[in-house]
N, C-alpha and C positions, 0 to 999 in steps of 0.2 A: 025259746028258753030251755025246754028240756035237753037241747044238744049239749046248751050252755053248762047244764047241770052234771050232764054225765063226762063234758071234759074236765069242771073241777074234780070231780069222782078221782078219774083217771090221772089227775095232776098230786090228789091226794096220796095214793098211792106210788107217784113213784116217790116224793117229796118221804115219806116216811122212811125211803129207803135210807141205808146209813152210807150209800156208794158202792163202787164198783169193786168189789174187793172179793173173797172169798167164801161170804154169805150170799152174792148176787146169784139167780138166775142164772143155770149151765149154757143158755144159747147167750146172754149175755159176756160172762166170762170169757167163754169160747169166741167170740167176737172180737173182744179186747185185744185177747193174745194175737189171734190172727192176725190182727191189725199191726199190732205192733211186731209183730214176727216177719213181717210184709215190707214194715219200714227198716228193719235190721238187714235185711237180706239186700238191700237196695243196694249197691256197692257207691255210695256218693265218695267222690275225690277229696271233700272238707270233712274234718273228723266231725264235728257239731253239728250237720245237718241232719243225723238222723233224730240227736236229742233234740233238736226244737222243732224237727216235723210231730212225733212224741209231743210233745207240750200241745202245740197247737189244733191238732186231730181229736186226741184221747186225755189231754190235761196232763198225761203223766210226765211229770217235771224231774223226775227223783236223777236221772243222768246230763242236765242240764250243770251244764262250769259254773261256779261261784262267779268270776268274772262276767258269764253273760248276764245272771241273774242281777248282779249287781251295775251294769251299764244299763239293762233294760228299768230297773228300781229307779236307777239318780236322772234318767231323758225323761222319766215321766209317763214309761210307755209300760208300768206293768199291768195292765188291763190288756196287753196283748195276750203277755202269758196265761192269764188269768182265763179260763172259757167262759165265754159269754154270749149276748145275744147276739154281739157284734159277729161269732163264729158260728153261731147257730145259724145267720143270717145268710153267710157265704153259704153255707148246704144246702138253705133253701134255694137259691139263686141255681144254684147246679145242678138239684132236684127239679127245679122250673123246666130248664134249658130241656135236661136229658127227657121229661115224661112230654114234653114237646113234641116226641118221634112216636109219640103213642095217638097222635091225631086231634082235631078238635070237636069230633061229635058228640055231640048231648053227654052219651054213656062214657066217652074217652076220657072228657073233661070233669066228670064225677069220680072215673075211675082213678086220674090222674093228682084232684084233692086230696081222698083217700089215701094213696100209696104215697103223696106227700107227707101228710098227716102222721101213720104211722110209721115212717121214717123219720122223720123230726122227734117223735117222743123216744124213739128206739136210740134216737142218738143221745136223746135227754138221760136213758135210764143206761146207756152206754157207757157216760162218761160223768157221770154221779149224779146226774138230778142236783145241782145247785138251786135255790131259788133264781137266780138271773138267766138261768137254762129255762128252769118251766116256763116261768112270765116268756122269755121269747115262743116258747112252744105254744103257751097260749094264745098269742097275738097270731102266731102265724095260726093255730089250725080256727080261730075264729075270722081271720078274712079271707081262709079257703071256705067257710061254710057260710060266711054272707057273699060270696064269689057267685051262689047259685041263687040269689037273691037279688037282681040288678033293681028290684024296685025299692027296697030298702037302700038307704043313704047310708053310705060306710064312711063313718066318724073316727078317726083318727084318737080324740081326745074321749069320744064312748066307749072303742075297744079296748082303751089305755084304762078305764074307770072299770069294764067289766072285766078286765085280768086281774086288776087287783083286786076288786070285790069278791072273787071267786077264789084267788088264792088265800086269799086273808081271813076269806070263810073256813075253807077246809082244813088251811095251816096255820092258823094265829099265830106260831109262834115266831114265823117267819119274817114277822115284820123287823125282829133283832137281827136278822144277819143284815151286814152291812155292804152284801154283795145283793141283795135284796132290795137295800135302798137306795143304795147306788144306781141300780138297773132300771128301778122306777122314776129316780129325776133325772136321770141322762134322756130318757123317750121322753119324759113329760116335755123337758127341753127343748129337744128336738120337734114335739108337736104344736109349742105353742111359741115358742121364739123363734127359732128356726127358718118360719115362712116371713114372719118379721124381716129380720136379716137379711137374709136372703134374697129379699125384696126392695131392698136400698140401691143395690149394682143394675144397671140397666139390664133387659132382656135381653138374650141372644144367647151365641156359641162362640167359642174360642176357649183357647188356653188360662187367659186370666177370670172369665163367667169361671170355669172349674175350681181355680183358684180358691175364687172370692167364695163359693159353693163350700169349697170344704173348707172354709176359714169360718164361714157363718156356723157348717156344723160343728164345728171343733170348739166354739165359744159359748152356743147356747148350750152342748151337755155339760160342758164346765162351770159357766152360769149357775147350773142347780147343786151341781157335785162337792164344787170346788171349797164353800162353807162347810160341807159335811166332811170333807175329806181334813180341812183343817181342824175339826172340831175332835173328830177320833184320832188323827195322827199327826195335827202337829205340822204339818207340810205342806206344800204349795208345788206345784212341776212350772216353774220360771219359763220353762221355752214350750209350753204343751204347743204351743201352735206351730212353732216349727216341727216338733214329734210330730203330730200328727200327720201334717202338711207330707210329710215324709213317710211314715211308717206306716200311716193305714194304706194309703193305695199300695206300698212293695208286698204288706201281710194280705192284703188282699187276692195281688197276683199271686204270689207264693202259694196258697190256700188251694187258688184252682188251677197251677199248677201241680201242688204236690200230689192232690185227690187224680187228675190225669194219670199222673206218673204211677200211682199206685192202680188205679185201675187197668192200667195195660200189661203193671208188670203181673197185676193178678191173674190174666192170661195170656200172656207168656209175650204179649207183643209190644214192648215198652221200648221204645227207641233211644239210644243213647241221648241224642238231644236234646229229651224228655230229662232226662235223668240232670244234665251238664245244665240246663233252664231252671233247675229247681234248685240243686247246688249255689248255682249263682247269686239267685234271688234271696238264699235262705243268710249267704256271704254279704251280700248287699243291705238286709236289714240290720246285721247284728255288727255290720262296719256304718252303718249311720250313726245308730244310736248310742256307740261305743266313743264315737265323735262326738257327738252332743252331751255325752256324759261329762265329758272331759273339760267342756264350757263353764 
């Protein structure tokens, strides 16, 4: 429990922060720019790639077309644009992979948490510490620290009751954003419908198990959202299944794509193909949903 204590501590504080802006932290600031000075420099052949590598990375939206903003609004898919757990998730996943090469001894595997760990919050206080950011931060640095724990039972619906207990301690007032309670019944969702669902399609592999997999996810976060979303704006996303079905795996690939692409050209060895793969994928989501808007 005291771990538990010192990451709401650490959750407090970045949650207090007002974002990334020019009251932030120098190595913070200094990061941002970077970053985005990294995706400018990129020479992409489509003009929009660099603004919605920009959204999706850093949140910063502000060079993002009226047009895209508004096909991505009417398909149903602005939680893409939106940074969330769902993006915080992709960096864990590419954090996992890369600290991989760092071994799996006792010390590697501890060291490998850790440098998880604070990477996930550095990306939290990176890109403004939203509530739906820390809760992801939480979730991830509490099942890297029950990770060292195989005797203790890792509860899906416990870690989900102890994020929120923790954030809601130290930020009461957080329970009014609506990117906060959104982010709480999409996972709840996901942890307690989800395996329901999902459990209907017989076992196995193929194309349609995938299918029916992310049709089961795309309904239980909806499931919990979909009254609250109506209840604050009014709205309904009529095809979320096909968005989804469509848009998360392309934002997906795109994501660890673009982070490739940026990592190579960071030193100096980024392959055109790299560059032409990310272009594509970035053209490929914002020509689906542009289609789907139009339904």
């Amino acid at each position: 429990m005291p771990c538990y204590f010192f990451l709401g501590v650490f959750c407090a504080c970045l949650s207090s922060l007002p974002g990334c802006g020019a009251s932030s932290p120098g190595f913070v600031r200094s990061g941002l720019d970077a970053t985005e000075n990294l995706i400018d420099s990129i020479p992409f052949a489509r003009e929009g790639t660099g603004a919605l590598l920009r959204a999706l990375l850093t949140g910063q939206r502000d060079r993002l077309m009226g047009e895209t903003v508004a096909a991505f609004r009417r398909s149903g898919a602005s939680h893409i644009l939106a940074l969330s757990g769902m993006h915080l998730g992709i960096i864990y996943l590419l954090l996992e992979k890369a600290s991989g090469l760092m071994g799996r001894g006792r010390k590697a595997y501890a060291l490998r948490s850790i440098l998880i760990i604070l990477c996930c919050w550095y990306y939290a206080l990176f890109t403004g510490a939203s509530p739906s950011i820390i809760r992801a931060c939480l979730f991830i640095s509490l099942n890297e620290v029950l990770k060292h724990f195989p005797q203790r039972e890792r509860n899906a619906v416990n870690i989900w009751s102890t994020a929120l207990l923790i954030q809601l301690c130290i930020t009461p007032a957080a329970i009014r954003s609506i990117s906060f309670q959104l982010s709480y019944l999409a996972m709840l969702g996901i942890f307690t419908l989800y395996p329901v669902l999902d459990g209907i399609y017989p076992p196995g592999k193929g194309p349609v198990r995938k299918i029916w997999s992310s049709m089961a996810m795309s309904i239980s976060c909806q499931a919990l959202t979909a009254p609250l979303v109506w209840l604050r704006f009014g709205t309904f996303p009529k095809y979320f299944l096909l968005t989804n079905l469509l848009a998360l795996p392309i934002t997906t690939l795109l994501m660890f794509c673009a982070c490739t692409t940026l990592l190579l050209s960071a030193i100096g060895l980024c392959p055109e193909i790299a560059v032409r793969a990310t272009d594509f994928l970035a053209s490929l989501l914002t020509g689906c949903l542009e289609i789907i808007s139009r339904m």
